[in-house]
N, C-alpha and C positions, 0 to 999 in steps of 0.2 A: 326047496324048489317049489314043494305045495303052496307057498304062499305068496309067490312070483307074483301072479296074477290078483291076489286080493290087494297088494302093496299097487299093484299098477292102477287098478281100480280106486282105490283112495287117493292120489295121487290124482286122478282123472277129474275125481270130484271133486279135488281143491281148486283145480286151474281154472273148472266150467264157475266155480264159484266166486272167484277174483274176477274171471274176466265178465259175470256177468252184475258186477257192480254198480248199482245206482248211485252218483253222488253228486246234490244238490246245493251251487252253490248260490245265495244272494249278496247281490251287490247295492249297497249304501254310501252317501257321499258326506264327509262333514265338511264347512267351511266356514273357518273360524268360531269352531266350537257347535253350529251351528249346520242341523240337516238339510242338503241342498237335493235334488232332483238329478242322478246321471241321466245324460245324455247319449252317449254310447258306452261301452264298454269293451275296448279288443282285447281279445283274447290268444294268444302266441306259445305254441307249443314249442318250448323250448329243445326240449330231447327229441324230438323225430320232426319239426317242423310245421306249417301249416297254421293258420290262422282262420277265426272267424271272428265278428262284430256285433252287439247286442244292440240293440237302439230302443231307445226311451216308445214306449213307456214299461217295456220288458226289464226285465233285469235279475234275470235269474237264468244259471248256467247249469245244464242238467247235464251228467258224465254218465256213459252207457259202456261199461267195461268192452258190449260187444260190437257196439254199432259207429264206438267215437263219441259220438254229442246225440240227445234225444229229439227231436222233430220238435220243430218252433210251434206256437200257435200261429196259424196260418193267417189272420188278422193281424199280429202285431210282425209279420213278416212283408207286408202288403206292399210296404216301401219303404225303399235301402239305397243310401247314398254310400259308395268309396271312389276313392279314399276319402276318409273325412275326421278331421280334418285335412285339411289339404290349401293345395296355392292353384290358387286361380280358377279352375275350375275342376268338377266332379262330375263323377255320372251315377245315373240316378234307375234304379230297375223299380218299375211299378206293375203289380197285378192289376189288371183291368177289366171287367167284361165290354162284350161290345156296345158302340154307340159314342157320345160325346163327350170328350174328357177335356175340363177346365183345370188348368196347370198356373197359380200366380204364386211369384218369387218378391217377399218383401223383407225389409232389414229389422232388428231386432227391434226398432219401435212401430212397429206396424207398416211404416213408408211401403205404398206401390211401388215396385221397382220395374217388372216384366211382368206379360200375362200371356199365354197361348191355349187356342183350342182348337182343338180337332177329334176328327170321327177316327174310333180305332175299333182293332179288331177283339176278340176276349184271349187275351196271353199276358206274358211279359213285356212289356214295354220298356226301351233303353233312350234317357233322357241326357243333356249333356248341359250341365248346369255350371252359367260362370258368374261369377260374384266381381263387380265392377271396383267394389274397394275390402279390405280387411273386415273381418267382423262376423258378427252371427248372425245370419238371414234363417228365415223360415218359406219352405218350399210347401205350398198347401195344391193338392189334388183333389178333384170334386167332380162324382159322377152323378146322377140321379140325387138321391138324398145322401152319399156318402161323402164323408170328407174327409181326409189325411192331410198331416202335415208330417214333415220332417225334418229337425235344425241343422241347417249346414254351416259349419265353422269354418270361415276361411281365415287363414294366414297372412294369404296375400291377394291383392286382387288385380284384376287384369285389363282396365280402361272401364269396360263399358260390360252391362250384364248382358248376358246369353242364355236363352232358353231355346233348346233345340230337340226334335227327334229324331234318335237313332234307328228307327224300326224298332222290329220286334227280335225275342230272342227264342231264336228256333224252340230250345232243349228249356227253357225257360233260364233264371239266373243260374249264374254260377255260384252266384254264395246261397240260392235261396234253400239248399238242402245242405247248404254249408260242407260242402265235397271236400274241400279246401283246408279241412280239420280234422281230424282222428287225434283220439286218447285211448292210452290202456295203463289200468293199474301203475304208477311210481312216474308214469311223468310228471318234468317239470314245468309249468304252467307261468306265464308272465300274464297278470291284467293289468291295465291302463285303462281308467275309469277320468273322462270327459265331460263338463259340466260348465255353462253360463250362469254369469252373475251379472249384473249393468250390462250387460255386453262383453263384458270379459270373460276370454275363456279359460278354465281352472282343469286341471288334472295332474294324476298321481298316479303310481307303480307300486306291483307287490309282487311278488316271486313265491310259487309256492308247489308243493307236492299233493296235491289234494289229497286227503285220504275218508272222509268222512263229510259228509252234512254240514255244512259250515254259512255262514256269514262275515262277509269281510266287507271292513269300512274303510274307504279313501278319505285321508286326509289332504284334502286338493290345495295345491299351490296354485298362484295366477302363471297362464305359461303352458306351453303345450311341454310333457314329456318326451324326449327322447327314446322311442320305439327300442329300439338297439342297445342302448347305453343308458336305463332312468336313473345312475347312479354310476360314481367312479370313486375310489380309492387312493390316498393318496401312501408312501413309503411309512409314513409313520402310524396310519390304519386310520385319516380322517377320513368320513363321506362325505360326497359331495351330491348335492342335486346334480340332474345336467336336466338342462329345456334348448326344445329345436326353437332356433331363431333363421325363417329361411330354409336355406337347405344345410346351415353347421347345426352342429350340438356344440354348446357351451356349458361351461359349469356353470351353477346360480347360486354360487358363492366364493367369498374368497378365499386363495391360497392360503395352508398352516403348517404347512409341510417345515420342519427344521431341518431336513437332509434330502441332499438331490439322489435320484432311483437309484444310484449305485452303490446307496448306504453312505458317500462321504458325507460330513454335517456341515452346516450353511453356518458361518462364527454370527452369532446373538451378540453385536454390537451395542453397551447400553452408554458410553460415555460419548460424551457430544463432540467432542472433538476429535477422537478416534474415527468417529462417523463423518465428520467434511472431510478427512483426506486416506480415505477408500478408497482405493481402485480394483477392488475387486470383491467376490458376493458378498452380501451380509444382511442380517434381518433384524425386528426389532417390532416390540409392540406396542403401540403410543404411551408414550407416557413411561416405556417402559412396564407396561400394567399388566400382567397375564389377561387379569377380565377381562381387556378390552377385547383380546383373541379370540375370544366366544362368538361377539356379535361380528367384530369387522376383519375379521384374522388380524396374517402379520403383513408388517411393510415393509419392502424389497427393494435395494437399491437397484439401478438397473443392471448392473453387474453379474446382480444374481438372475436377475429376470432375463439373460440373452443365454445363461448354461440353457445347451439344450436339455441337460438331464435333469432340471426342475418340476419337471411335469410330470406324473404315471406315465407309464409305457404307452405309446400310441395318442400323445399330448403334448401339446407344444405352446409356448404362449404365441398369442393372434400377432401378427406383423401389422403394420400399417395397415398394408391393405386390406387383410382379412377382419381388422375394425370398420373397416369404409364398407365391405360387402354386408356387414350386420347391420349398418348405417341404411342402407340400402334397403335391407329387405322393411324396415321400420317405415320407408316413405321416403328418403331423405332425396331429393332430387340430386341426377348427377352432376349440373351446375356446382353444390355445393361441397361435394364431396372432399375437394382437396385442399378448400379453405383454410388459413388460421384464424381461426373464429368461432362463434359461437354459430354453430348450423342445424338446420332443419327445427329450427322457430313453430315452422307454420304448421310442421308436421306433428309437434308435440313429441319429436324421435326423445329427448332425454325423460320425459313424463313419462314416457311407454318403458321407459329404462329404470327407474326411480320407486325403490320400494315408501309402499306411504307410512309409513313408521318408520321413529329411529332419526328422522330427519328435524333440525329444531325448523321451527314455524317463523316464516311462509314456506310450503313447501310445494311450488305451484305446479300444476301439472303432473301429476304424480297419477301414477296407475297401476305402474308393473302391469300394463298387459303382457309385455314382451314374454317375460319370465323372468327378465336377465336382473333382476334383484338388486341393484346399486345401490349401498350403503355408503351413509356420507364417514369413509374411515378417514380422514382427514390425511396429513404426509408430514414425515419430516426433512426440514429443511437442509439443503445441501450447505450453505454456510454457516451456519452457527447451532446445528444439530438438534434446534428446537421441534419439538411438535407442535403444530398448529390447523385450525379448522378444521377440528373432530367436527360431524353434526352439522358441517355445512357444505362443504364439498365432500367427494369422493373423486379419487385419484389411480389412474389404469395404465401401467405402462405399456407398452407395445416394444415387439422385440426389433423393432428398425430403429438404425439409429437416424440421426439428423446431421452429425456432424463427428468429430473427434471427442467431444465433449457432452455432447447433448444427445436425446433418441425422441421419438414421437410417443405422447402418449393422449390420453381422454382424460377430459374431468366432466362430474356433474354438479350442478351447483341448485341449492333447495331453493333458493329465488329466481332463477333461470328454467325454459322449458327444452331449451335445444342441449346440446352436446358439444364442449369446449375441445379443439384440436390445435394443439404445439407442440413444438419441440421446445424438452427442459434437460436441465443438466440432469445427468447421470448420477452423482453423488445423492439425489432426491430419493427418500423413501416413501413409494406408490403401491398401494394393492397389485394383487395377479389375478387373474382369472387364467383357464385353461381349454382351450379347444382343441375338440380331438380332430386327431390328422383326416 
């Protein structure tokens, strides 16, 4: 019983010492082997909630066992755009003192786009910043000799740009002492690390338990992450990217999956005539070739592609029209949407779709800003079971059908800049992609 108290007291002085834990993490971006500059960085507490946002030229995340997150440098806090990225438009909290503040909104090549000025008070100021088309603009603030900038990524844009003010904010920001966040020892932590390249926006996800002094590097993809979902799982334990296009999450790559979620197996059809007269699921990988499966997965009759239970849990292949709302958010005007044809030309929608490798040459238009990664896996043919146009098309079914016979599906084609819509027969083996419900 004498010792009650010394056992409570050790005990005491473990806990004060876990929770008064420093742990300092730096954030690095590669792209294409190659160190690029993050841009923001969100940070998302997984186990107890709440988030906060790093922004360039900061990039280093300090964990205070007792306090949640350690106080910013009050300079590189000065000005904060959320959401950002974001569609259409953001808002924008700036430290000011008083007197005259010059506010200009230009696009990633310099272009004037909007400018405003006006006499303000010394607080937080709330701006409302809208970006007239997709892309990464730069918002620069300038008072006296001071000058800030800060890159806003937008997704989507909304007619015509807006620079506006919101007044002032009483209490000052809400994120600027970052309220909004707390950690303690064993949480699980998500970053999503943000970064421009030509114009295109790149980033990546990592999951982690912080436990020490660390550095961690993003290997950034073109394509904004999926906040929620940076990654999904398919029955047979493939990963899959997923990037927000819009307001879905999409995978950014194709189906490999050999069995639908409930463990039944998909039959691996390799004889060609077995394959014209299917009427029901089956897969197959060009050529027959396992390699191929690596780069472009497998190919799916449409048979397979309308079981609802081909996708993870909480995933469905796109219908028609949930291809036309991705179409959408890329530019495609509604004019074109229900076309059979090749549509949104002008927009560059299948460029923005079309990974630049992997495709034989010409491969016009190509960017992958979207995310959505289009590899040309070519298909096999519904009558005579061949494969054909590896490297030059890529082929997407959609889970609406068109008829008795046929269903809606996408193609992209490496000499084309828009996005191919028809209905094909059924017996046709086309990639999958999966978007979640």
């Amino acid at each position: 019983m004498k010792r009650f108290p010394t056992l409570v007291l050790v005990l005491l002085v473990l806990i004060s010492s876990v929770r008064s834990q420093v742990i300092t993490i730096t954030f690095e971006g590669m792209l294409n082997g190659a160190p690029v500059p993050l841009d923001s960085i969100l940070v998302m507490n997984l186990t107890s909630g709440g988030d906060t946002t790093i922004y360039f030229p900061n990039n280093v995340l300090v964990l205070d066992g007792t306090t949640g997150i350690a106080p910013g440098n009050p300079s590189v806090m000065a000005m904060q755009s959320w959401p950002n990225p974001f569609a259409g438009s953001t808002e924008v909290a700036l430290r000011a003192t008083s007197g005259e503040l010059l506010l200009t909104l230009q696009d990633a090549t310099g272009r004037w786009l909007k400018s405003h000025t006006l006499e303000v008070a010394e607080g937080v100021h709330r701006f409302r910043i809208g970006c007239g088309q997709p892309g990464v603009h730069l918002l620069t603030a300038r008072q006296g000799a001071e000058s800030r900038t800060v890159r806003l990524m937008a997704i989507e844009g909304q007619g015509d740009p807006d620079l506006r003010h919101n007044g002032l904010w009483a209490s000052g920001s809400a994120k600027d002492n970052r309220s909004l966040f707390t950690w303690t020892p064993g949480d699980e932590l998500r970053y999503i690390g943000h970064a421009t390249d030509v114009g295109i926006v790149h980033s990546a996800a990592m999951d982690e338990v912080p436990v020490a002094t660390a550095t961690r590097t993003f290997e950034l993809f073109a394509g904004l992450v999926c906040p929620g979902t940076p990654t999904v799982t398919d029955i047979d334990g493939n990963i899959y990217p997923v990037v927000q296009i819009g307001n879905q999450c999409w995978m950014a790559a194709n189906l490999k999956t050999t069995r639908y979620r409930d463990g039944i197996i998909i039959p691996n059809v390799t004889d060609n005539t077995d394959w014209t007269q299917l009427t029901s699921g089956a897969w197959c990988n060009y050529n027959n070739s396992p390699g191929n499966d690596t780069t472009f997965g497998k190919l799916y009759n449409w048979y397979a592609a309308a079981n609802p239970l081909i996708c993870p849990q909480g995933w469905h292949v796109p219908t028609d029209a949930e291809w036309q709302q991705l179409e959408s958010a890329l530019g495609m005007p509604g004019s074109e949407l229900g076309q059979t044809s090749f549509r949104g030309i002008a927009q560059n929608v299948g460029g923005k779709m079309k990974t630049t490798t992997s495709w034989n040459a010409p491969n016009h238009g190509a960017t992958n800003e979207s995310g959505f990664s289009g590899l040309p896996g070519g298909h096999r043919d519904s009558g005579t079971g061949a494969f054909t146009t590896i490297g030059s098309y890529g082929n997407w079914w959609s889970a609406s059908e068109s008829g008795v016979e046929s269903a809606w599906r996408r193609v992209l084609y490496g000499i084309m800049v828009g996005i191919y819509r028809d209905a094909y027969y059924k017996r046709n083996g086309f990639c999958l992609r999966c978007l979640r419900d």
